[in-house]
C-alpha positions as a Markdown table, in Angstrom:
| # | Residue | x | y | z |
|---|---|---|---|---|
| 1 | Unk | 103.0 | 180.2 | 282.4 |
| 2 | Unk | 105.3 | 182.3 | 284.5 |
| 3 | Unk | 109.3 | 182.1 | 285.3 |
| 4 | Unk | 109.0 | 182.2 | 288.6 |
| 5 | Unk | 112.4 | 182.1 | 291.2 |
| 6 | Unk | 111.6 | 180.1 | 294.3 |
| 7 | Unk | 114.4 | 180.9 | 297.3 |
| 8 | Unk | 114.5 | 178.8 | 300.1 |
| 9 | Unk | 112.7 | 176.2 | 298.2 |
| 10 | Unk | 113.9 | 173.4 | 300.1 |
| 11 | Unk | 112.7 | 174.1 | 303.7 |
| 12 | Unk | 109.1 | 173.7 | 304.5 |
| 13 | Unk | 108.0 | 177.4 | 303.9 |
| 14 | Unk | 109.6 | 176.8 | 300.3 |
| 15 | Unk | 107.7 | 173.4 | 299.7 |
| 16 | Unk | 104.6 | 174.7 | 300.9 |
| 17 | Unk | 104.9 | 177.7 | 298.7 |
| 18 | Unk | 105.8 | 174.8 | 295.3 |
| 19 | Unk | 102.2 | 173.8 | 296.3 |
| 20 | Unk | 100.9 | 177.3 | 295.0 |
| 21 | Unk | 102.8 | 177.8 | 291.9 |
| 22 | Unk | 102.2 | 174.5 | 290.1 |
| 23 | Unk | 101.5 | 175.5 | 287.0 |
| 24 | Unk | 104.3 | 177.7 | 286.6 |
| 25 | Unk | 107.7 | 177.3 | 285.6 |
| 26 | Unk | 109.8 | 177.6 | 288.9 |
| 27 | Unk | 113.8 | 177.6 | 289.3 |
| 28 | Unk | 114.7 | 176.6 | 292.7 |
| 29 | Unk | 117.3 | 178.8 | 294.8 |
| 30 | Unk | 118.6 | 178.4 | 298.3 |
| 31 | Unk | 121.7 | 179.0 | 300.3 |
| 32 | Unk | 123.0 | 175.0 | 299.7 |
| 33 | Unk | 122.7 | 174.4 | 296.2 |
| 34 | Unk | 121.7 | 170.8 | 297.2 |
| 35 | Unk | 118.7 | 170.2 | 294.9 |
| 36 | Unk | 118.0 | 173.7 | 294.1 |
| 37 | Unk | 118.9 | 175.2 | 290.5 |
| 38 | Unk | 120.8 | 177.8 | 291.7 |
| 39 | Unk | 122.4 | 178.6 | 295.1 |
| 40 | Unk | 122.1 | 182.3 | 296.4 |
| 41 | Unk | 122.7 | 184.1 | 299.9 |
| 42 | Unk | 120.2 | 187.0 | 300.6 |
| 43 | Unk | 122.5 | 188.8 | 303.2 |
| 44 | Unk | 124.9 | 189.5 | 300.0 |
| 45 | Unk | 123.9 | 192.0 | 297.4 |
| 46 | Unk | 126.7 | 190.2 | 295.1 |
| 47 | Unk | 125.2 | 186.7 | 295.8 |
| 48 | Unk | 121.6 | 188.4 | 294.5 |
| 49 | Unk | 122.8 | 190.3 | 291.6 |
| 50 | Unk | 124.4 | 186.6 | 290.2 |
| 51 | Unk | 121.3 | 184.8 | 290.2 |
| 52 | Unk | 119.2 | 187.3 | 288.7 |
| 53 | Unk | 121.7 | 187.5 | 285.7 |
| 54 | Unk | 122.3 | 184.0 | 285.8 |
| 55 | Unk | 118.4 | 183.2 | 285.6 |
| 56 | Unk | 118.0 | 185.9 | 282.7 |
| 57 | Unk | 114.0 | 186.4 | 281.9 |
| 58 | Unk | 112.0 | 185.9 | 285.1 |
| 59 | Unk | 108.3 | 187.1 | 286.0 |
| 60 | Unk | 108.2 | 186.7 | 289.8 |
| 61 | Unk | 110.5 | 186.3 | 292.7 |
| 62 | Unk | 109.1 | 184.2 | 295.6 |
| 63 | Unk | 111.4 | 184.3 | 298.9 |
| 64 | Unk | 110.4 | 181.9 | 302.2 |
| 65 | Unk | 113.6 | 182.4 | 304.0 |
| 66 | Unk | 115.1 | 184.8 | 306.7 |
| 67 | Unk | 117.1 | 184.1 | 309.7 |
| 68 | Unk | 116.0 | 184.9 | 312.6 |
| 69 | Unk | 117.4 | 184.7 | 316.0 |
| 70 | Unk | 115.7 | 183.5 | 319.1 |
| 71 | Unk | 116.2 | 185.3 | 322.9 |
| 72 | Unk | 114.5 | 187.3 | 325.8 |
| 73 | Unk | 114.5 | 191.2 | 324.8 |
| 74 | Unk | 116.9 | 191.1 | 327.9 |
| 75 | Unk | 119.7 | 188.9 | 326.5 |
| 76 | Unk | 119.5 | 189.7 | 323.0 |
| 77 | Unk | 123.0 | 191.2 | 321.6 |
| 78 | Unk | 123.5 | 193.4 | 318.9 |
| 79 | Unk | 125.0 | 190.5 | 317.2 |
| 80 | Unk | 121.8 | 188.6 | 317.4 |
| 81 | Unk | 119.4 | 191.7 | 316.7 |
| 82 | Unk | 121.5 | 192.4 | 313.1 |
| 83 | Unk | 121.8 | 188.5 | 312.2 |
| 84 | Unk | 118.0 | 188.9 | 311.6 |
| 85 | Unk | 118.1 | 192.2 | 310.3 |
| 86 | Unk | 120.1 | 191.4 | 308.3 |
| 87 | Unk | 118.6 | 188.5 | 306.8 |
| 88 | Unk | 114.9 | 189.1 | 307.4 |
| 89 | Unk | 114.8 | 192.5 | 306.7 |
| 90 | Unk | 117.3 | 194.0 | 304.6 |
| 91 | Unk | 117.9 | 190.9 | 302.9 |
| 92 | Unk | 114.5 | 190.8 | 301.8 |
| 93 | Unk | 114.0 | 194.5 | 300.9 |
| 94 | Unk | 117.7 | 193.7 | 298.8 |
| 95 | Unk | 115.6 | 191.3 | 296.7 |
| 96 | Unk | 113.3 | 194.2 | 295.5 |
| 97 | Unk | 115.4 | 196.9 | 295.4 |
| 98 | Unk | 118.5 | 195.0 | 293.3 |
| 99 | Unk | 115.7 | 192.1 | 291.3 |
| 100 | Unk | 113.2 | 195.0 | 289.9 |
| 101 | Unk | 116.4 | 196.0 | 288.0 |
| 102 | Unk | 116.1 | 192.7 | 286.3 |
| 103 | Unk | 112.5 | 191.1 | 286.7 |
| 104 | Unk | 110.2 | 191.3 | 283.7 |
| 105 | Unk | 107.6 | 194.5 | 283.2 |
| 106 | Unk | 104.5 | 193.8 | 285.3 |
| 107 | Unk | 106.5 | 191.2 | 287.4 |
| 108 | Unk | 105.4 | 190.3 | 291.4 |
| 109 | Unk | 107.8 | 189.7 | 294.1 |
| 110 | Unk | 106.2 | 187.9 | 297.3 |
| 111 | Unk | 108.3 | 188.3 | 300.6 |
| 112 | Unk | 107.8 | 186.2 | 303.9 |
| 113 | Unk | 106.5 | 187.9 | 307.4 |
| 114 | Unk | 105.5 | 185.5 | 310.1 |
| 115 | Unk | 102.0 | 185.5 | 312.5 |
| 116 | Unk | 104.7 | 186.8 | 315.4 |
| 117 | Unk | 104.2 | 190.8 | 314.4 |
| 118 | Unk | 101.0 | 190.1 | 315.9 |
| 119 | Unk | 100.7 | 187.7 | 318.3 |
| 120 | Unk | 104.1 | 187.6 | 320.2 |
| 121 | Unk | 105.4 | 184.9 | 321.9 |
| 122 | Unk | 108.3 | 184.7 | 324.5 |
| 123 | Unk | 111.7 | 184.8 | 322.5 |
| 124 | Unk | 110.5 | 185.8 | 319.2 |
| 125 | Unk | 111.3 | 189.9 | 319.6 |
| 126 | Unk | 113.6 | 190.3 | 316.2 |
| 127 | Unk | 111.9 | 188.2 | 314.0 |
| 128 | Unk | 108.8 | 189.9 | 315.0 |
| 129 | Unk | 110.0 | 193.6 | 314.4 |
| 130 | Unk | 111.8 | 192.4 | 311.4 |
| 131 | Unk | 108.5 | 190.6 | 310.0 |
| 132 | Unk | 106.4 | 193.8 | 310.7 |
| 133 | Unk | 109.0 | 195.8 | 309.1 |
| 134 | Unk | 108.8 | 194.0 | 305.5 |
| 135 | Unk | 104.6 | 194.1 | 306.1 |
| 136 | Unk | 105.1 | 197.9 | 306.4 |
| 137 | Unk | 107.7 | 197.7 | 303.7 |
| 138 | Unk | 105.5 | 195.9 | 300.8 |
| 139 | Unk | 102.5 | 198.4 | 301.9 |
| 140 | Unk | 105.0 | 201.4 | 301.4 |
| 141 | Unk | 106.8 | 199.9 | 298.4 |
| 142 | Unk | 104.5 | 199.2 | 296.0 |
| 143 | Unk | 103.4 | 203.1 | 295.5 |
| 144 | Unk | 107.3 | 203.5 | 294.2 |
| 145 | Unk | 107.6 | 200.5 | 291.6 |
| 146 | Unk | 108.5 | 200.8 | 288.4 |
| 147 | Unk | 107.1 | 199.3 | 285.0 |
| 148 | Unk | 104.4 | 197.8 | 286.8 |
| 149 | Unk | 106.0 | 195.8 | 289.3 |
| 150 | Unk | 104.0 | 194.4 | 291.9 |
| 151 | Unk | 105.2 | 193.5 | 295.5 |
| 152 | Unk | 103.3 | 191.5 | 298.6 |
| 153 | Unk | 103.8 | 189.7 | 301.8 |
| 154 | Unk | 102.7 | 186.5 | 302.8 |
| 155 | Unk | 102.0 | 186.6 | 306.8 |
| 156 | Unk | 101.2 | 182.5 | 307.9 |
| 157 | Unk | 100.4 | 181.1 | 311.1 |
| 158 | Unk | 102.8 | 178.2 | 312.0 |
| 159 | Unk | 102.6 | 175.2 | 309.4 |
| 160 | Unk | 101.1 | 171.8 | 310.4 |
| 161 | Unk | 103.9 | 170.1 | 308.8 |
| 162 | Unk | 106.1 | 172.0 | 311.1 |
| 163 | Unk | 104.4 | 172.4 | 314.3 |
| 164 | Unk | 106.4 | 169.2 | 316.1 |
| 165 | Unk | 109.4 | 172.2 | 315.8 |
| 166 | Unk | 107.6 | 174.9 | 316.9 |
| 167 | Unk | 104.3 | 173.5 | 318.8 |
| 168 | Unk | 106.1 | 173.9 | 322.2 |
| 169 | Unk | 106.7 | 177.6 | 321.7 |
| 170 | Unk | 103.1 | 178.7 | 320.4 |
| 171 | Unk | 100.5 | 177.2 | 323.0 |
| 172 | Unk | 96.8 | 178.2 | 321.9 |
| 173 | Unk | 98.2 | 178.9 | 318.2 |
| 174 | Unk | 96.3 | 177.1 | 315.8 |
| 175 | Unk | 98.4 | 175.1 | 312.6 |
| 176 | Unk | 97.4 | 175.5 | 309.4 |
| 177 | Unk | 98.0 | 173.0 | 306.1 |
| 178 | Unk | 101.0 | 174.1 | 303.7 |
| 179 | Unk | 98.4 | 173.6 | 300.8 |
| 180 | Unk | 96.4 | 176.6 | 302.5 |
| 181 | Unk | 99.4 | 178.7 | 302.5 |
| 182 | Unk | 100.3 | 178.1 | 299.3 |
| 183 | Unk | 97.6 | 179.7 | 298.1 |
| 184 | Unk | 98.5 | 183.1 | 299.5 |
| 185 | Unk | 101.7 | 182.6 | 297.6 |
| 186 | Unk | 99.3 | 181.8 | 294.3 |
| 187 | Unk | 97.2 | 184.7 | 294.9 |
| 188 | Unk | 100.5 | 187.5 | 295.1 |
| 189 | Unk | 101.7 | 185.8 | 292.1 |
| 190 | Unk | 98.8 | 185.3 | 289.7 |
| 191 | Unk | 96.3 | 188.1 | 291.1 |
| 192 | Unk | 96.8 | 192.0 | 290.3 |
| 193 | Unk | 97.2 | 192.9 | 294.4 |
| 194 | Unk | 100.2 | 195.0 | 295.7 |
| 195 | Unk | 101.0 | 196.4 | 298.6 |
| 196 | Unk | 99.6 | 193.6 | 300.5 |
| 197 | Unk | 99.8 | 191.8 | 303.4 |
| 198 | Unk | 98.3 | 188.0 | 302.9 |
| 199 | Unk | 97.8 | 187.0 | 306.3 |
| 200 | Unk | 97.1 | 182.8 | 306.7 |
| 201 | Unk | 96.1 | 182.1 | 310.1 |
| 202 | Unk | 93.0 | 179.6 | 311.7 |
């Protein structure tokens, strides 16, 4: 059994990543405390640096969650384009570079990309750069770990359980169960890959 740290465990990405890690010990983290363990903002090195000493001894990090903002290429500010930045991207590549200071020897950290790197849909311009940034990231990263460390990247399709959300904006896009991608998220943390890109799609 594994300590494993589950952020964003509350939204559906979170829950359908719980599905993977059952047999784990998992200590929940989001940015509402409101039934997590611990509460944690990724956009803040401080907020980072907290839970991993608060949580002590942990084997894996596990994060579902980056914000992403939604606009034409044409409209999109600055303002917009760093929100996802940095959330997506630099708040994800935060996790790795400030947690392998503090996860166990041999420990795995799984990151979130999205299907929208490639296959693009109107709107979706930053959190598709961003995603294919942290898939290039994890592929680049994982040559420079220390103690063994392992990092991947989960890349799903859009979930079944969400697609009454997000339906309208992916015609032709086929769903996929949260139990499916869950096991992507079960593969990064129990298997002996790194430097991957786990990409769920139908």
């Amino acid at each position: 059994m594994k300590t494993v740290i589950l952020i964003g465990a509350n939204g559906k990405m979170g829950k359908a990543a719980l599905t993977g890690l059952g047999k784990h010990k998992v200590i929940t983290a989001g940015r509402s405390q409101d039934g997590c363990d611990y509460q944690v903002d990724i956009t803040s090195e401080e907020s980072l640096r907290k839970l991993f000493k608060e949580v002590g001894h942990f084997d894996a990090v596990v994060n579902t969650v980056g914000v992403c903002e939604y606009a034409t290429f044409e409209e999109m500010t600055e303002a917009q384009w760093m929100t996802t930045v940095m959330s997506k991207m630099m708040g994800q590549i935060n996790i790795v570079r400030i947690g392998q200071e503090y996860i166990a020897d041999k420990g795995s950290f799984t990151l979130i990309t999205g299907i929208l790197n490639l296959k693009p849909i109107p709107f979706a311009i930053a959190d598709a750069t961003t995603s294919g940034a942290i898939d290039t990231f994890v592929k680049c990263v994982a040559f420079e770990m220390p103690r063994g460390i392992r990092v991947n990247s989960v890349n799903p399709t859009v979930l079944a359980e969400a697609w009454d959300v997000y339906g309208d904006m992916m015609p032709g896009f086929q769903p996929v169960p949260s139990t499916l991608v869950g096991k992507a998220f079960e593969r990064s943390v129990d298997g002996f890959i790194t430097g991957q890109v786990i990409l769920v799609d139908a």
